[in-house]
N, C-alpha and C positions, 0 to 999 in steps of 0.2 A: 406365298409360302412363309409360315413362322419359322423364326430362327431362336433358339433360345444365346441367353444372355451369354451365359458359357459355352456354346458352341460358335457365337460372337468372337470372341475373346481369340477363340480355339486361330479362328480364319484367321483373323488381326493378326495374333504372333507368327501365323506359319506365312503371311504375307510381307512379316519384318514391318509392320503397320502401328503394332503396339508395344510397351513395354513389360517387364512381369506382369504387371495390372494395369484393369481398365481405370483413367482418373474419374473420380471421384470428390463429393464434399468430404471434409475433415469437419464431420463436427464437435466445435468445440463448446462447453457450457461454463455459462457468463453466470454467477450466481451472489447478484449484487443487491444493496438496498435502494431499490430507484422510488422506494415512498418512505417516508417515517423521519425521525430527528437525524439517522445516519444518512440521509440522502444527497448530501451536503457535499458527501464524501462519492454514494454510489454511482449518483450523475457521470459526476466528471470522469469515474472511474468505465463505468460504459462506453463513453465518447472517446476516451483513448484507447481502446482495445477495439471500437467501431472504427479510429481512424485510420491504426494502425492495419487490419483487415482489408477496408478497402483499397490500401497500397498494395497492401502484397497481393491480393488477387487483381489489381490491373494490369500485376506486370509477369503475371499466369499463376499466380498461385504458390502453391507446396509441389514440386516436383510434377507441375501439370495439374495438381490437386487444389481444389478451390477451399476456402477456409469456410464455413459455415458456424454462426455464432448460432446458438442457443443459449436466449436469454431469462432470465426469470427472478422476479423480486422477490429475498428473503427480508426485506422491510427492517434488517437490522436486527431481528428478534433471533433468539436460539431456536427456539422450537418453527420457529419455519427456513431457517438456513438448513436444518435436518430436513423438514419435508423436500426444500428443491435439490437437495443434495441426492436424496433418494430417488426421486422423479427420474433427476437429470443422468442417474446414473443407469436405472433400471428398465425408466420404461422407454424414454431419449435414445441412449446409450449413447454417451458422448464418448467422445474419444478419451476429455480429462477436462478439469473444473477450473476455471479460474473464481476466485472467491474464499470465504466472505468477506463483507466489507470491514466489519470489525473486530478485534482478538474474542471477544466474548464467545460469538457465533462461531469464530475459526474450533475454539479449545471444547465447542457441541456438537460442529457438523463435520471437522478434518477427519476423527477416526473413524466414519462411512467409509469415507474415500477409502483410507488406509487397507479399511477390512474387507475391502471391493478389489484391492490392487489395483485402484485409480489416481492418475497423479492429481493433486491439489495444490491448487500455486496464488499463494497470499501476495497481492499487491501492496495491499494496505495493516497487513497484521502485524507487529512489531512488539508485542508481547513476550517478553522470555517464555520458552517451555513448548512454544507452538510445532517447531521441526522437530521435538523431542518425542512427539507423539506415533512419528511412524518412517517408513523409509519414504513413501509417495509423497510427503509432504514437503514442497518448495517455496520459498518467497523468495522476490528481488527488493521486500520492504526490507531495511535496515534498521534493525532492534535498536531500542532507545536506549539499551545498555553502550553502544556503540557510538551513539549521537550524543547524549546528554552532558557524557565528560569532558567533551570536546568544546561544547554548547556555551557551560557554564566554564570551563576554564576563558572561554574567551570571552564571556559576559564579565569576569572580574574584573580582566585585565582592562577592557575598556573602562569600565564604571569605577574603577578602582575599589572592588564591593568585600565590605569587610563583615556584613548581616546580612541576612535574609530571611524572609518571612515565608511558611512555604503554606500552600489550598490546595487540594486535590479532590476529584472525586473519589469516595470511597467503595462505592459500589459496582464499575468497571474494571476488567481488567485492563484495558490498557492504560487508563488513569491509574491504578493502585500499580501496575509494574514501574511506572513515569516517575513515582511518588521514591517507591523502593529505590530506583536507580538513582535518583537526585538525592534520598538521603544518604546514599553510598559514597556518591558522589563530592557533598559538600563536606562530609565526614573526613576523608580523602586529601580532600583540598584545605581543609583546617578554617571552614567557612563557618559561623557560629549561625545557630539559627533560632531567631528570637520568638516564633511561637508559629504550630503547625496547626489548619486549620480544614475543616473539611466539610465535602457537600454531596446533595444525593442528585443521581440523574435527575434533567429535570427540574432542576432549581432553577428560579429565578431571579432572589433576592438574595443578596449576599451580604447585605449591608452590615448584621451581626458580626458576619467573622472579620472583614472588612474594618470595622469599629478596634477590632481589638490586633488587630493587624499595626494601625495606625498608630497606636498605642503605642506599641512597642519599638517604631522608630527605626523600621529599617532597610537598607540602603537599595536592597530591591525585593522583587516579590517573583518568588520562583511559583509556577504554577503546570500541574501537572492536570490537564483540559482538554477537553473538546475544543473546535474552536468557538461554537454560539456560547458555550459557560464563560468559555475565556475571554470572548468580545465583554460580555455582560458585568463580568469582574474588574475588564480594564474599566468599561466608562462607569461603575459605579465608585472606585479608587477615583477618578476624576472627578466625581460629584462630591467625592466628601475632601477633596483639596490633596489630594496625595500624589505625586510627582514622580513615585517612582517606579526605575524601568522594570518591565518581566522579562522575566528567565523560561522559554517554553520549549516544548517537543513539537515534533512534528505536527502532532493534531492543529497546532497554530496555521499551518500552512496552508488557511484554505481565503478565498475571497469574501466569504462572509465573514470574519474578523473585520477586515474593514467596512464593510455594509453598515455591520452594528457599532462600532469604534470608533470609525471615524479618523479624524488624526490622532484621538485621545491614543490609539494602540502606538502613536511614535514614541521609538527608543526601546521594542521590543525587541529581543533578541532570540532567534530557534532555527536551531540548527536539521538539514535535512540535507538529502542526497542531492536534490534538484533545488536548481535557484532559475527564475527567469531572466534571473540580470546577469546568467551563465552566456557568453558570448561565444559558444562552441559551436562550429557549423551544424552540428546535428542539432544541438537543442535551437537552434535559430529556425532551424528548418521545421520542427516540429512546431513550434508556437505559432509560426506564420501556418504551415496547414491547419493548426488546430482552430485560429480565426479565422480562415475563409471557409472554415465548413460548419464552424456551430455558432459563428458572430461571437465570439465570448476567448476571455481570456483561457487559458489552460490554468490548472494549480499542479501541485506535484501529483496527485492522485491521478490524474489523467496523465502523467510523464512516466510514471511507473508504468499505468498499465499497458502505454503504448512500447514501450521497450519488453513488456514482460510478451507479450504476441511476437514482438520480432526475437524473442531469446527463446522460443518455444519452436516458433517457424524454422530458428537456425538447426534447433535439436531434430525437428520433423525432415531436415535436408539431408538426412543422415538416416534416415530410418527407410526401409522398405515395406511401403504399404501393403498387406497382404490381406485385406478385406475381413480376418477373422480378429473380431474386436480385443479379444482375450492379448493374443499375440498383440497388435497393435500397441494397445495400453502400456505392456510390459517394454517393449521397443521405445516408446518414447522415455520412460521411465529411465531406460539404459542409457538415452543417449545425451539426456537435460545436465546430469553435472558436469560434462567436459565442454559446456558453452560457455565462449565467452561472447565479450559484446561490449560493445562502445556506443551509446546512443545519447539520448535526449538526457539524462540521468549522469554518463557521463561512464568512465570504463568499467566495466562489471565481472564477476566473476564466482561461481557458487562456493562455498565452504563446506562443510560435512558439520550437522549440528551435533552438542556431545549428549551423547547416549543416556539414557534415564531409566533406573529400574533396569536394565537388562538390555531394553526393547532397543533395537536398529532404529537409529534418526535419520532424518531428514537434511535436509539444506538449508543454512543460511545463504545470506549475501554480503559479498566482501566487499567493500564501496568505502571509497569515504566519505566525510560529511562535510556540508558545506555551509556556514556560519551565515546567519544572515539579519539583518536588522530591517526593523520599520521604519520607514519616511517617507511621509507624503501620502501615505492609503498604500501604499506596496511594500515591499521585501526585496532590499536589495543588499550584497554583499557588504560582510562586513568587515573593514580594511583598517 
């Protein structure tokens, strides 16, 4: 004899067997660069939102509900963070997106989400204007308007730095927002800056601006980078005899700066939410799971994402599953800004981003930041 699914259900509750709903996967879509120059970044970001998953469904899941990742590489580019945004929304039907990996992609693919009434929750986007684009739009990244002045007030004070020379990429946004915030910043701080110089995705050779950099003599070199530009910049200032330390944003905070650097990166200074010379039982806990499952160190990109699943999972504890996606979507949306959270990252808590044009914003993240220097090939607090 067939039974259907809903007269399943029907038996279950009138036996006191089941709860409103039958559980079910939650799925969630992963909308990361796992190929192309931002991969650096999408990997690790994968693996923390993978790690953080399989905890929570060993020890039952969401409310009995298993978390299911739907994954898919937007390769860092706009025009296909649009396409997996679409896919993941349309034809998937995920429950809500984590992703993309970089502000570019976020300020092409977020207003899908938005116009979808999908939540979208940026790990790694930290470009001014991002939550300003809709109400669905969340990150636990922490804007470099937030880090930077922190960053460089405490890169002066150590280096006693009275110049600075500044290089940015021009043709990213989150390079040119790094760029704006630092000249804000050193403006601010009455930091003189003895000549500003610039590079396109995708450069190699810096030696040019580097040349005239040196020139001018001064006490450090603020740089607003990816981290393989920024590797490439430190060891080519080290090839032409230059000594002095950088001033950088989070993009610094990944393991391939020392891959390409070497020691040359020591006396680097950049500030970010997550340090791994944070000695808080939760981030202790995280870095040791994240090595006995991928053999590899964690960077912050995979600290965020692993906290950004358990600040979603806390929201989804709170929500009642009712199978009809529409409703779902809205429910989690309801429930994401009165989380908080204390994890690998360290105490957290969303902000209300401010409003642009008219339109309802989104969420930041209220965090602080946590200063850190190079020595030795790592990043450890800087005291």
């Amino acid at each position: 004899m067939k039974i259907s699914l809903k007269k399943l259900s029907f038996l279950l509750l009138s036996a006191g067997l089941a709860s409103a709903t039958l559980a079910a996967d939650l799925k969630i879509g992963v909308a990361e660069a796992l190929t192309g120059p931002a991969a650096k970044y999408g990997v690790a970001i994968k693996n923390g939102f993978t790690l953080a998953a399989d905890e929570i469904n060993a020890k039952g899941g969401v409310n009995g509900n298993k978390l299911a990742l739907v994954v898919d590489d937007e390769q860092g580019k706009k025009e296909e963070a649009i396409n997996v945004f679409k896919k993941l929304i349309f034809q998937d039907k995920v429950l809500m997106i984590f992703g993309p990996t970089l502000s570019n992609s976020a300020f092409a693919a977020d207003p899908i989400a938005n116009a979808a009434k999908v939540v979208v929750f940026g790990t790694s986007n930290t470009a001014d204007g991002i939550t300003a684009m809709g109400p669905y739009t969340f990150r636990n990244s922490v804007m470099e308007s937030d880090v930077l002045p922190v960053t460089t007030r405490a890169a002066i004070k150590h280096f006693g730095i009275k110049k600075v020379a500044v290089i940015y990429g021009n043709d990213d946004a989150f390079t040119k927002n790094g760029y704006d915030v630092f000249k804000s910043t050193l403006d601010a701080q009455k930091i003189a800056v003895t000549n500003t110089e610039t590079y396109a995705k995708g450069d190699v050779d810096f030696k040019a601006q580097l040349t005239k950099i040196k020139a001018s003599n001064p006490d450090a070199i603020v740089c607003s980078c990816l981290a393989e530009e920024a590797a490439n910049i430190i060891l080519q200032t080290r090839t032409l005899g230059m000594k002095q330390p950088f001033i950088g944003g989070n993009g610094f905070n990944s393991p391939k700066l020392f891959e390409i650097a070497k020691d040359g990166a020591d006396n680097t200074v950049m500030g970010s939410p997550w340090s791994a010379d944070n000695s808080a039982a939760a981030n202790k806990a995280f870095i040791a799971a994240y090595k006995a499952k991928f053999n590899a160190d964690p960077d912050q990109f995979a600290a965020q994402a692993y906290d950004a699943m358990h600040i979603v999972t806390a929201a989804l504890q709170k929500v009642t599953i009712t199978g009809t996606l529409d409703k779902d979507r809205q429910a989690l949306r309801e429930a994401l800004p009165a989380v908080k959270f204390d994890g690998a990252t360290g105490k957290f808590a969303f902000r209300r981003a401010a409003a642009k044009d008219g339109k309802e914003a989104g969420y930041d993240a209220q965090q602080d930041a946590i200063v850190n220097i190079a020595k030795g090939g790592k990043f450890v607090l800087l005291k």
